[in-house]
N, C-alpha and C positions, 0 to 999 in steps of 0.2 A: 513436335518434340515434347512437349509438355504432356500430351496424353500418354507417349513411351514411356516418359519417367513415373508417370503415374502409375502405368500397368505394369513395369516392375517393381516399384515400388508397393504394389500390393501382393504380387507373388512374392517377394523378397519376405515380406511380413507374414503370409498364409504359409512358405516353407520355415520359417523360423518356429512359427506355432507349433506347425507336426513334427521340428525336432525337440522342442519342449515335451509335448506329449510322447513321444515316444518316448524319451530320457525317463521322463516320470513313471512310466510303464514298467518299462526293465527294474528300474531304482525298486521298486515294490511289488516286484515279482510277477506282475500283470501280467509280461509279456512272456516271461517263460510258459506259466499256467495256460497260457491260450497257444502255445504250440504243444502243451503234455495234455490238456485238457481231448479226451474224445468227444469228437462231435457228433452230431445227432444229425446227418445230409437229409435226412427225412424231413427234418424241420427244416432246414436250411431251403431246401427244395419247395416247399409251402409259404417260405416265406416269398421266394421270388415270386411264385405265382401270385400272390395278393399284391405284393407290389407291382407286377404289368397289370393286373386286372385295375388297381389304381389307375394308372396311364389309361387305360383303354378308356376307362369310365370319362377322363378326361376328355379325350375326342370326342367322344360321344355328347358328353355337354356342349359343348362348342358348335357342334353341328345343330343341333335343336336352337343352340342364339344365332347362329349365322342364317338359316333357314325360315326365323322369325323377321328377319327382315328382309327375305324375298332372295335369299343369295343362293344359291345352288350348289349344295355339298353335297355330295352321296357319305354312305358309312363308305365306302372303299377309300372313297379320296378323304375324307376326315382322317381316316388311319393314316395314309400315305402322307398327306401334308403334318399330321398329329407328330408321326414318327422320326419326319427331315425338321421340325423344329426344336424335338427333343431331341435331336442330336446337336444343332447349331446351340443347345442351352451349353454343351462340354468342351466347345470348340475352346481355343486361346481368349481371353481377353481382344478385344481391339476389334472381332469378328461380329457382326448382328448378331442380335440373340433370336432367341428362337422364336420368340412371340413376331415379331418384325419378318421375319422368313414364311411365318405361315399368312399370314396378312397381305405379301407381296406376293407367293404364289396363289392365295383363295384369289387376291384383286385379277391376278392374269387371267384367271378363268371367268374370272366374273368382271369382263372391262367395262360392264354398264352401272356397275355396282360396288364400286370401289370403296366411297366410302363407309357403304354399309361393310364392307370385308372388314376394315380399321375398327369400326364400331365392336362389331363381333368378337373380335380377340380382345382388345378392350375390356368388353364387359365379361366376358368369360374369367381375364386373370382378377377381376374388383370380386364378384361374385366366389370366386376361390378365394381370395386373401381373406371376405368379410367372415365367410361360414369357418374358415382357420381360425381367428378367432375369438368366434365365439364357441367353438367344442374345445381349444385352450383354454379359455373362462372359467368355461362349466367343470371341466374337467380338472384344474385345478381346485376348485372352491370343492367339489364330490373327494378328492383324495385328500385334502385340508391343507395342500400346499399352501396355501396362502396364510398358514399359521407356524407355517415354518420357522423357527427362530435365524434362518440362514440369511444371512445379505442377500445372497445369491436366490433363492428362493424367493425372499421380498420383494426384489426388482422385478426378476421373472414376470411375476401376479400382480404387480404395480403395472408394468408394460404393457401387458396383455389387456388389463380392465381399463386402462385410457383410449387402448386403440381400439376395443370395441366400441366405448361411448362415440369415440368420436367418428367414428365409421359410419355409429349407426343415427348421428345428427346428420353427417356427409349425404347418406343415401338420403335419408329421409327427405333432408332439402332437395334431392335433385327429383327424388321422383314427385314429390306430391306437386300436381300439375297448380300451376299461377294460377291466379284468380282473375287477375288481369296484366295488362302489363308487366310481361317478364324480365322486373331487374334485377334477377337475379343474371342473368347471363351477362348483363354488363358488368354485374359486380365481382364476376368472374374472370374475367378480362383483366379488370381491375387492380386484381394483387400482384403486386411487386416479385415478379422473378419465376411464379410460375404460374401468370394468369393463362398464358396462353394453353399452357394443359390443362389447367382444371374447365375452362371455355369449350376445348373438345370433349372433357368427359363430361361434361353437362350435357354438349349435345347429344352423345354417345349412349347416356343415362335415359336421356329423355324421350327415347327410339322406342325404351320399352315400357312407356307409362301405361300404355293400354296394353301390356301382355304379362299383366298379371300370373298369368298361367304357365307361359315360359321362364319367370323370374323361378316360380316356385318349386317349379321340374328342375331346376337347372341347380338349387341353393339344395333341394335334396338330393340329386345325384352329386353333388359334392360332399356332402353326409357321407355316404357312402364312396367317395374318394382318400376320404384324411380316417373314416374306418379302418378300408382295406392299406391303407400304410400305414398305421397304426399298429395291426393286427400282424400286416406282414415285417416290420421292425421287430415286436416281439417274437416270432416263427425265428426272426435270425438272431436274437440274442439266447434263446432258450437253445437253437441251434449249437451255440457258442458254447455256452458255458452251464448248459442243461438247466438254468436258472436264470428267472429275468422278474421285474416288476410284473405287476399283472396288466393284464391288457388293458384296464380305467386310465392307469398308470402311463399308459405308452399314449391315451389320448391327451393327456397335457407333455409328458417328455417330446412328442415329434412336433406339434405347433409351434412350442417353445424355443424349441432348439433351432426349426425355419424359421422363426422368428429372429431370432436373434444372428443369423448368418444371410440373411436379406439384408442386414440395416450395411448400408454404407461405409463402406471403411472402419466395422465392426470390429470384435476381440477376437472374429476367426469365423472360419468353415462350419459345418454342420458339426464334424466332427467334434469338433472345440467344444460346443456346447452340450451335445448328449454326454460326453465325457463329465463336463462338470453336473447335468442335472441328474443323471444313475444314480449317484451313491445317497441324492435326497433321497428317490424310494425304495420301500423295503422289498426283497422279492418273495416270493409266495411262500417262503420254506423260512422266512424269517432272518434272513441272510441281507448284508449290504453288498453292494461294486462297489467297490474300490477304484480308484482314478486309472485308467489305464484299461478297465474293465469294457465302460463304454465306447471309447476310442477305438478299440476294436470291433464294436459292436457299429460304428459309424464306417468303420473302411472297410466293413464287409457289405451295409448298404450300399455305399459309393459304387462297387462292382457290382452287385446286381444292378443298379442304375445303368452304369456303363454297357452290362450285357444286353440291356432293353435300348441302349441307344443304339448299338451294334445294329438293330433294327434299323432304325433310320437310314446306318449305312449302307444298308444294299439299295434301299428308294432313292437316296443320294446318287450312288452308281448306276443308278438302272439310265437315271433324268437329270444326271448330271448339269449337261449341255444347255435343256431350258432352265432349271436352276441359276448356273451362273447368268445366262441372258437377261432373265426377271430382276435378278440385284442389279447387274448393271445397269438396265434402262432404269431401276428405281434411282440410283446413286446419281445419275445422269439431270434424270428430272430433281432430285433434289439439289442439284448444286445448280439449275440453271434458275429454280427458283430463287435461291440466296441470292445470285446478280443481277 
């Protein structure tokens, strides 16, 4: 009962937000201009393609960490599990998410090798959250957001530069290998409320001490994941409204904005936040967005998203059948462990 009233009590708040933003749309003519506004499907078109070519780039990383520790992914089944997890990311609340989905079907194939599968997705989502960012950082400090005089701007570049620092003590401690006696895994264990995660991500961390070379394959194909979404967000605001910040510009607006619609019981959606960080930058033609501007610029992301999940759903359908069997025997073994 308690997690029902949770999960609607967070759609109840996330629908509240998009009739704010909407209201505030229309109210300042945003929303009219973007139905009278001609669109440019050219760009619109280029931008979806950078954003699957993001996705793809994704599997792709995942397989070279899953692969490092002995587990058996081809590029075929990287796609096919890549594609049914990024579909389980839009399901309802209450449903696995997608990282859990791909984990539970790489372990079915790999029943010798299970926990290196948990590892693998593991370290794939730490290695994308850390290189997010820091090209957020960089990419704030390069546009001079961080001299913003905005609140909103402040927080942002405040956010951003503590969760680097401390990410990059977090890794540092896990990977640089003990000297001796490793208390650090006990001290893990250790804290209050969530030692027992940070105890698997030490182990999980600690898998890839000696592959140096897969850490740095995998932190620069991610380079080129928060690029090409980067690159293809601005394809569909230029799409929109034949004008957008410049592309430096969309590499602190998209970290930012994931940033701040990850956190927990957050001020809102993705949408929420590119809506409020657009009108910080100026766009190439010397022009601001106005509130209402970005919001559209995020509900037309949201659907190219949803068209690249669409993928998943045919893999969903094709394998439907072992899909459900694999959650269930997972859901299975984990409630028999709880007893």
């Amino acid at each position: 009962m308690k997690s029902i009233l949770l999960t609607l009590l967070k759609w109840g708040a996330t629908l509240l937000i998009f009739v704010f933003l909407f209201y505030r749309a229309a109210s300042n003519g945003a929303l009219r201009g973007f139905w009278e506004v001609q669109k440019e499907w050219s760009f619109l078109f280029f931008g979806f393609c950078a954003l699957l070519g993001a996705v793809l780039l994704t599997f792709i990383r995942w397989k070279g960490l899953a692969e490092a520790l002995g587990v058996v992914l081809s590029v075929r089944g990287a796609l096919r599990l890549g594609f049914i997890g990024y579909l389980f990311n839009f399901l309802p609340m209450g449903i696995v998410g997608g990282d859990v989905v791909k984990g539970v079907l790489l372990a079915r194939e790999n029943p010798h090798s299970k926990t290196a599968c948990a590892v693998s997705v593991v370290m794939d989502r730490v290695i994308g959250l850390y290189v997010m960012f820091l090209i957020g950082l960089t990419a704030a400090v390069a546009t001079g957001l961080w001299r913003e005089p905005q609140k909103e701007a402040r927080l942002a570049c405040q956010a951003i530069f503590w969760l680097t620092v401390l990410s990059s003590l977090f890794l540092a401690l896990f990977l640089v290998p003990p000297s001796g006696k490793d208390r650090r895994r006990r001290l893990c264990r250790a804290v209050p409320g969530i030692g027992g995660f940070l105890f698997s991500l030490y182990d999980a961390v600690a898998r890839y001490r000696g592959r140096p070379d897969v850490l740095l394959g995998a932190a620069l194909e991610t380079v080129g994941v928060h690029v090409l979404q980067s690159i293809g967000i601005w394809f569909l605001a230029c799409g929109l409204w034949g004008r957008a910040p410049s592309p430096l510009s969309h590499l602190a607006v998209y970290p930012l904005a994931n940033l701040g619609a990850m956190i927990p019981l957050s001020a809102g959606p993705l949408e929420f936040f590119l809506d409020q960080l657009y009108p910080l930058f100026p766009c190439t033609d010397g022009s601001f967005y106005v509130h209402g501007d970005g919001l559209m610029v995020g509900v037309t992301y949201r659907l190219a998203a949803l068209a690249i999940a669409a993928i998943g759903g045919i893999y969903f359908l094709i394998s439907r059948s072992q899909i459900g069997a694999a959650l269930a025997a997972e859901k299975d073994h984990a409630e028999g462990d709880s007893v």
